[in-house]
C-alpha positions in Angstrom: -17.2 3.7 -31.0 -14.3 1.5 -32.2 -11.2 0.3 -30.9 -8.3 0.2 -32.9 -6.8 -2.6 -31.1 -9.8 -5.5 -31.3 -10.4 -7.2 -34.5 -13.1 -6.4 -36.9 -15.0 -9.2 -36.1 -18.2 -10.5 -33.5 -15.6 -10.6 -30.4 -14.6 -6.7 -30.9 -18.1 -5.3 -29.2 -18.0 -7.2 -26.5 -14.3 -6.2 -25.9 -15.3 -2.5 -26.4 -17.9 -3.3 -23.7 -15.5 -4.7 -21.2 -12.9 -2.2 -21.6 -15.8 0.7 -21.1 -16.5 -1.2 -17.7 -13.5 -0.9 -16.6 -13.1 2.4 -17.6 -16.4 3.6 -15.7 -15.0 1.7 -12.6 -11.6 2.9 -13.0 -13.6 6.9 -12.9 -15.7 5.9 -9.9 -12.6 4.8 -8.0 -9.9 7.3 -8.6 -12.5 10.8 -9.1 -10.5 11.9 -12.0 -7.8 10.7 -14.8 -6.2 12.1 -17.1 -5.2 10.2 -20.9 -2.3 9.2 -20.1 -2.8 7.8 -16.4 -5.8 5.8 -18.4 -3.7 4.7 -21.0 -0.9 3.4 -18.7 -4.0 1.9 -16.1 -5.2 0.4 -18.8 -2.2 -0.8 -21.1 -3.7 0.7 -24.2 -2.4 3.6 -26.7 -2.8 7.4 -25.1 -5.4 7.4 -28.6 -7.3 5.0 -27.9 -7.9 5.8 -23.8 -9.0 9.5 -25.3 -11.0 8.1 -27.9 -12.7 6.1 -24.7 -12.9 9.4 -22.4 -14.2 11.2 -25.3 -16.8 9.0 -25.4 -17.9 9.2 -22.1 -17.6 13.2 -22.5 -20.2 13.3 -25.8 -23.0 11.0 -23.9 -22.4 12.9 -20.9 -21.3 10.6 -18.6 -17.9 12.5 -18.2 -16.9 16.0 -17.6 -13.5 17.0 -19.2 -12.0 19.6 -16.4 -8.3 21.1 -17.7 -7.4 17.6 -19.4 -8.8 15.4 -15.8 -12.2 13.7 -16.9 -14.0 13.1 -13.8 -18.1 11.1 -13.7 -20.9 13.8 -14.3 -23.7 13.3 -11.7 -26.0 11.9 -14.2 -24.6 8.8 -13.6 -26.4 8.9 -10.4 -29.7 9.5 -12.1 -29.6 5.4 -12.9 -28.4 4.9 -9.7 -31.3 6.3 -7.8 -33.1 4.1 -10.1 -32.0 1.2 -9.8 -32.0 1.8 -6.0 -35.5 1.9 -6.4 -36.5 -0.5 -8.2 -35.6 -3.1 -5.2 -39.0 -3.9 -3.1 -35.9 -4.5 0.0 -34.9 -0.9 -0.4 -38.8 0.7 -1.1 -39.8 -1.6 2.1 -36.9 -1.4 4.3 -35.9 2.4 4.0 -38.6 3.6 6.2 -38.1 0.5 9.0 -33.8 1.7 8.9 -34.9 5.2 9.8 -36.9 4.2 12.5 -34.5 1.3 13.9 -31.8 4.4 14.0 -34.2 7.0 15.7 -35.2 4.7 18.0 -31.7 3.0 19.1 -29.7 5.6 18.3 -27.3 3.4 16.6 -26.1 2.9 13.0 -28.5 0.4 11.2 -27.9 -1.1 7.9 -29.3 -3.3 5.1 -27.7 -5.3 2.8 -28.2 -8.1 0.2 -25.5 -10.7 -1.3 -23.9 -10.6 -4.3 -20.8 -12.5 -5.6 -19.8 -13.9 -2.3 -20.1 -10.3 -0.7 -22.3 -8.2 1.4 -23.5 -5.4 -0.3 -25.2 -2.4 1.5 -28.4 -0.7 -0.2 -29.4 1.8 2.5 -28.2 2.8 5.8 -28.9 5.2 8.9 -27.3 6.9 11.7 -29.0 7.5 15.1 -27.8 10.3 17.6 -25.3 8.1 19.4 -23.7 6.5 16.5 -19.7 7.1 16.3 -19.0 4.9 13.4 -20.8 4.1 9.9 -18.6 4.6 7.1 -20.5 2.4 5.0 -21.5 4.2 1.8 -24.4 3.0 -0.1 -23.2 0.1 -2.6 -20.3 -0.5 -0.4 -19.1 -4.3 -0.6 -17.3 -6.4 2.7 -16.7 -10.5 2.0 -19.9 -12.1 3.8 -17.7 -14.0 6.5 -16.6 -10.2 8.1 -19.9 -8.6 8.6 -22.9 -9.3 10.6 -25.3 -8.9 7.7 -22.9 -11.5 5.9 -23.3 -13.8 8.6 -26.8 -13.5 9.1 -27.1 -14.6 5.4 -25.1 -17.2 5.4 -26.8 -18.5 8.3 -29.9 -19.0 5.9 -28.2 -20.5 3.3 -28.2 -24.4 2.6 -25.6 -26.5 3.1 -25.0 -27.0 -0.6 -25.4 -23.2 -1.4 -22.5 -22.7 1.7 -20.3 -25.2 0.2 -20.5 -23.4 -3.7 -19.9 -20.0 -1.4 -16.7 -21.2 0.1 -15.3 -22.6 -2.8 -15.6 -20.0 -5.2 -15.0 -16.8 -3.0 -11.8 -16.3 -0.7 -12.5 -15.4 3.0 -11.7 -12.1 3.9 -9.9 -11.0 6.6 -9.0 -7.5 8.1 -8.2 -7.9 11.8 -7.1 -10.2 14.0 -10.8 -11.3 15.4 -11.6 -12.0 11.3 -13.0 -15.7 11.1 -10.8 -16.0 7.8 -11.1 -20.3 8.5 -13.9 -23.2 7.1 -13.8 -24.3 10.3 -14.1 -21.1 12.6 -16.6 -19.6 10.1 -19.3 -22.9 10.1 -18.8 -23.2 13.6 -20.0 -19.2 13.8 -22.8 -20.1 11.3 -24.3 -23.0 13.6 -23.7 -20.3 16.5 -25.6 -17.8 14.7 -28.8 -20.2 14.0 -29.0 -21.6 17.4 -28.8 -17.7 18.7 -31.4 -16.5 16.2 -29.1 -13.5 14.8 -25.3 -12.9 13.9 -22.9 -11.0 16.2 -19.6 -8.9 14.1 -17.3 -8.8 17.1 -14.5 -6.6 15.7 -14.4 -8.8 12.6 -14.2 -6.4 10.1 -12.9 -3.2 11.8 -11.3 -2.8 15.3 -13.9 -1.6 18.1 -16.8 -2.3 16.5 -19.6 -4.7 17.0 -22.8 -5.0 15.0 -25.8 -8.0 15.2 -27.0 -9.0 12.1 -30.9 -10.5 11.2 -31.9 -12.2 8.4 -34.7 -11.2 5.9 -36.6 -13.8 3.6 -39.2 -14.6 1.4 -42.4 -16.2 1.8 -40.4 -19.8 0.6 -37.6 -19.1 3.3 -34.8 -18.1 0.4 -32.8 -15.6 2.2 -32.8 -12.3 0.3 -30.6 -9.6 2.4 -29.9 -8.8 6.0 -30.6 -5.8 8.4 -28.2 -5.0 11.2 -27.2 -2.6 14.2 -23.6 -0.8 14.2 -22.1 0.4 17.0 -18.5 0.1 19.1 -17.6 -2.7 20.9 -17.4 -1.4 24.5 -21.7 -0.7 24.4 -22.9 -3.2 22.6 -21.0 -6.0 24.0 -23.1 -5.2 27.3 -25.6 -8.3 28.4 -28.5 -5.5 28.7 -27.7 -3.4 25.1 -27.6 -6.6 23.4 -30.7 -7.7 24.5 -32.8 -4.6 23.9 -31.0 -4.2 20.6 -31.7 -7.5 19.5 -35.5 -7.4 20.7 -35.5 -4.3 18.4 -33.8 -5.6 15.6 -36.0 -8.8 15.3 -39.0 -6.8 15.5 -37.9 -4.7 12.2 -36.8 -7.4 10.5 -40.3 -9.7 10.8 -41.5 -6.4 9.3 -39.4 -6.2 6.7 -40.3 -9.8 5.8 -43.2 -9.9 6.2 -44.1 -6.7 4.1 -41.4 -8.2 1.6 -43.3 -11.2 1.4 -46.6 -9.1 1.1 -45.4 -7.1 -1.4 
């Protein structure tokens, strides 16, 4: 496909790239969108956002309902594959489930990417009231207790690179959106063992947050247990929790490292 407004030259296909990028993203977020709601999202010519749409449409990536092109579900054909093809999810799957049977909590896991937390595959037990945490979800790493935990593992050089380039987030009141408030948490965190998410990210809810790694020590991802604030903040849950949570993830790692 080409685009009318690039030039003819080595730079257009890699524009024609971007612009598809942001196209598919613009799809996933909104559902649906019409030519010209793309056009003016976009700031390009109603012709050249149905030429992109079109596109989409032919390779069947998009389905054209009444003038609204909306993502077909093959896109979620390379989704589940690319799902599986991380040894964290293939390995850590199975331990979720169990950690959620057994606690009856929400457990997730997550891995870093670009200064965020993103989840990879979560669970709900029969007592869990909140887990709206869809699969590829993304939260800054300072608000979440998988964020935490992995940034407890990183290296004081690595920490420094993280909060230079990325902005901390902050949500709530309790968010530790500071340098200072969020090292001193980090030293917390690796003198505790694990992370705790007191109503960081979301009001009412506490999570705790364990590390996973490699054979070397890199930390790779995180697993952690959801739940609200008013149960988990007890001495006793948090201590059985935590015994639980530790012994899923020196599974995980050590099956990860096996692997």
């Amino acid at each position: 496909m080409t685009d009318p407004e690039t030039p003819s030259d080595g730079t257009a296909s890699l524009s024609v790239v971007e612009r598809s990028f942001k196209i598919l993203e613009h799809l996933v977020e909104t559902e649906s969108t019409g030519v010209t709601e793309l056009a003016e999202e976009m700031g390009i010519p109603k012709t050249t956002a149905h030429s992109y749409l079109k596109t989409f449409e032919n390779v069947g990536y998009a389905i054209n309902e009444d003038g609204e092109y909306r993502l077909s579900l093959r896109i979620l054909l390379h989704a589940g594959r690319l799902q599986h093809s991380f040894a964290l999810y293939k390995i850590g799957r199975p331990q979720v489930e169990r950690l959620a049977r057994e606690t009856g909590e929400a457990v997730n896991l997550g891995v870093p990417e670009a200064g965020q937390r993103v989840i990879i595959y979560g669970a709900e037990g029969e007592n869990a009231v909140w887990d709206d945490v869809p699969l590829g979800s993304r939260t800054p790493l300072n608000l979440t207790a998988i964020g935490k935990a992995i940034l407890s593992g990183w290296s004081a050089s690595r920490l420094e690179a993280f909060l230079t380039e990325h902005p901390l987030g902050s949500t709530t009141e309790h968010s530790l959106d500071t340098e200072t408030a969020l090292i001193d948490d980090i030293e917390a965190t690796r003198n505790r063992g694990y992370s705790i998410e007191s109503e960081e990210h979301i009001l009412g809810v506490r999570a705790f947050g364990m590390p996973i790694t490699t054979s070397d020590g890199t930390v790779i991802g995180a697993i952690s247990i959801t739940g609200p604030n008013s149960r988990l903040r007890q001495e006793e849950t948090e201590t059985e929790l935590m015994n639980q949570l530790r012994q899923t993830a020196n599974i995980i790692t050590l099956r990860y490292q096996q692997y």
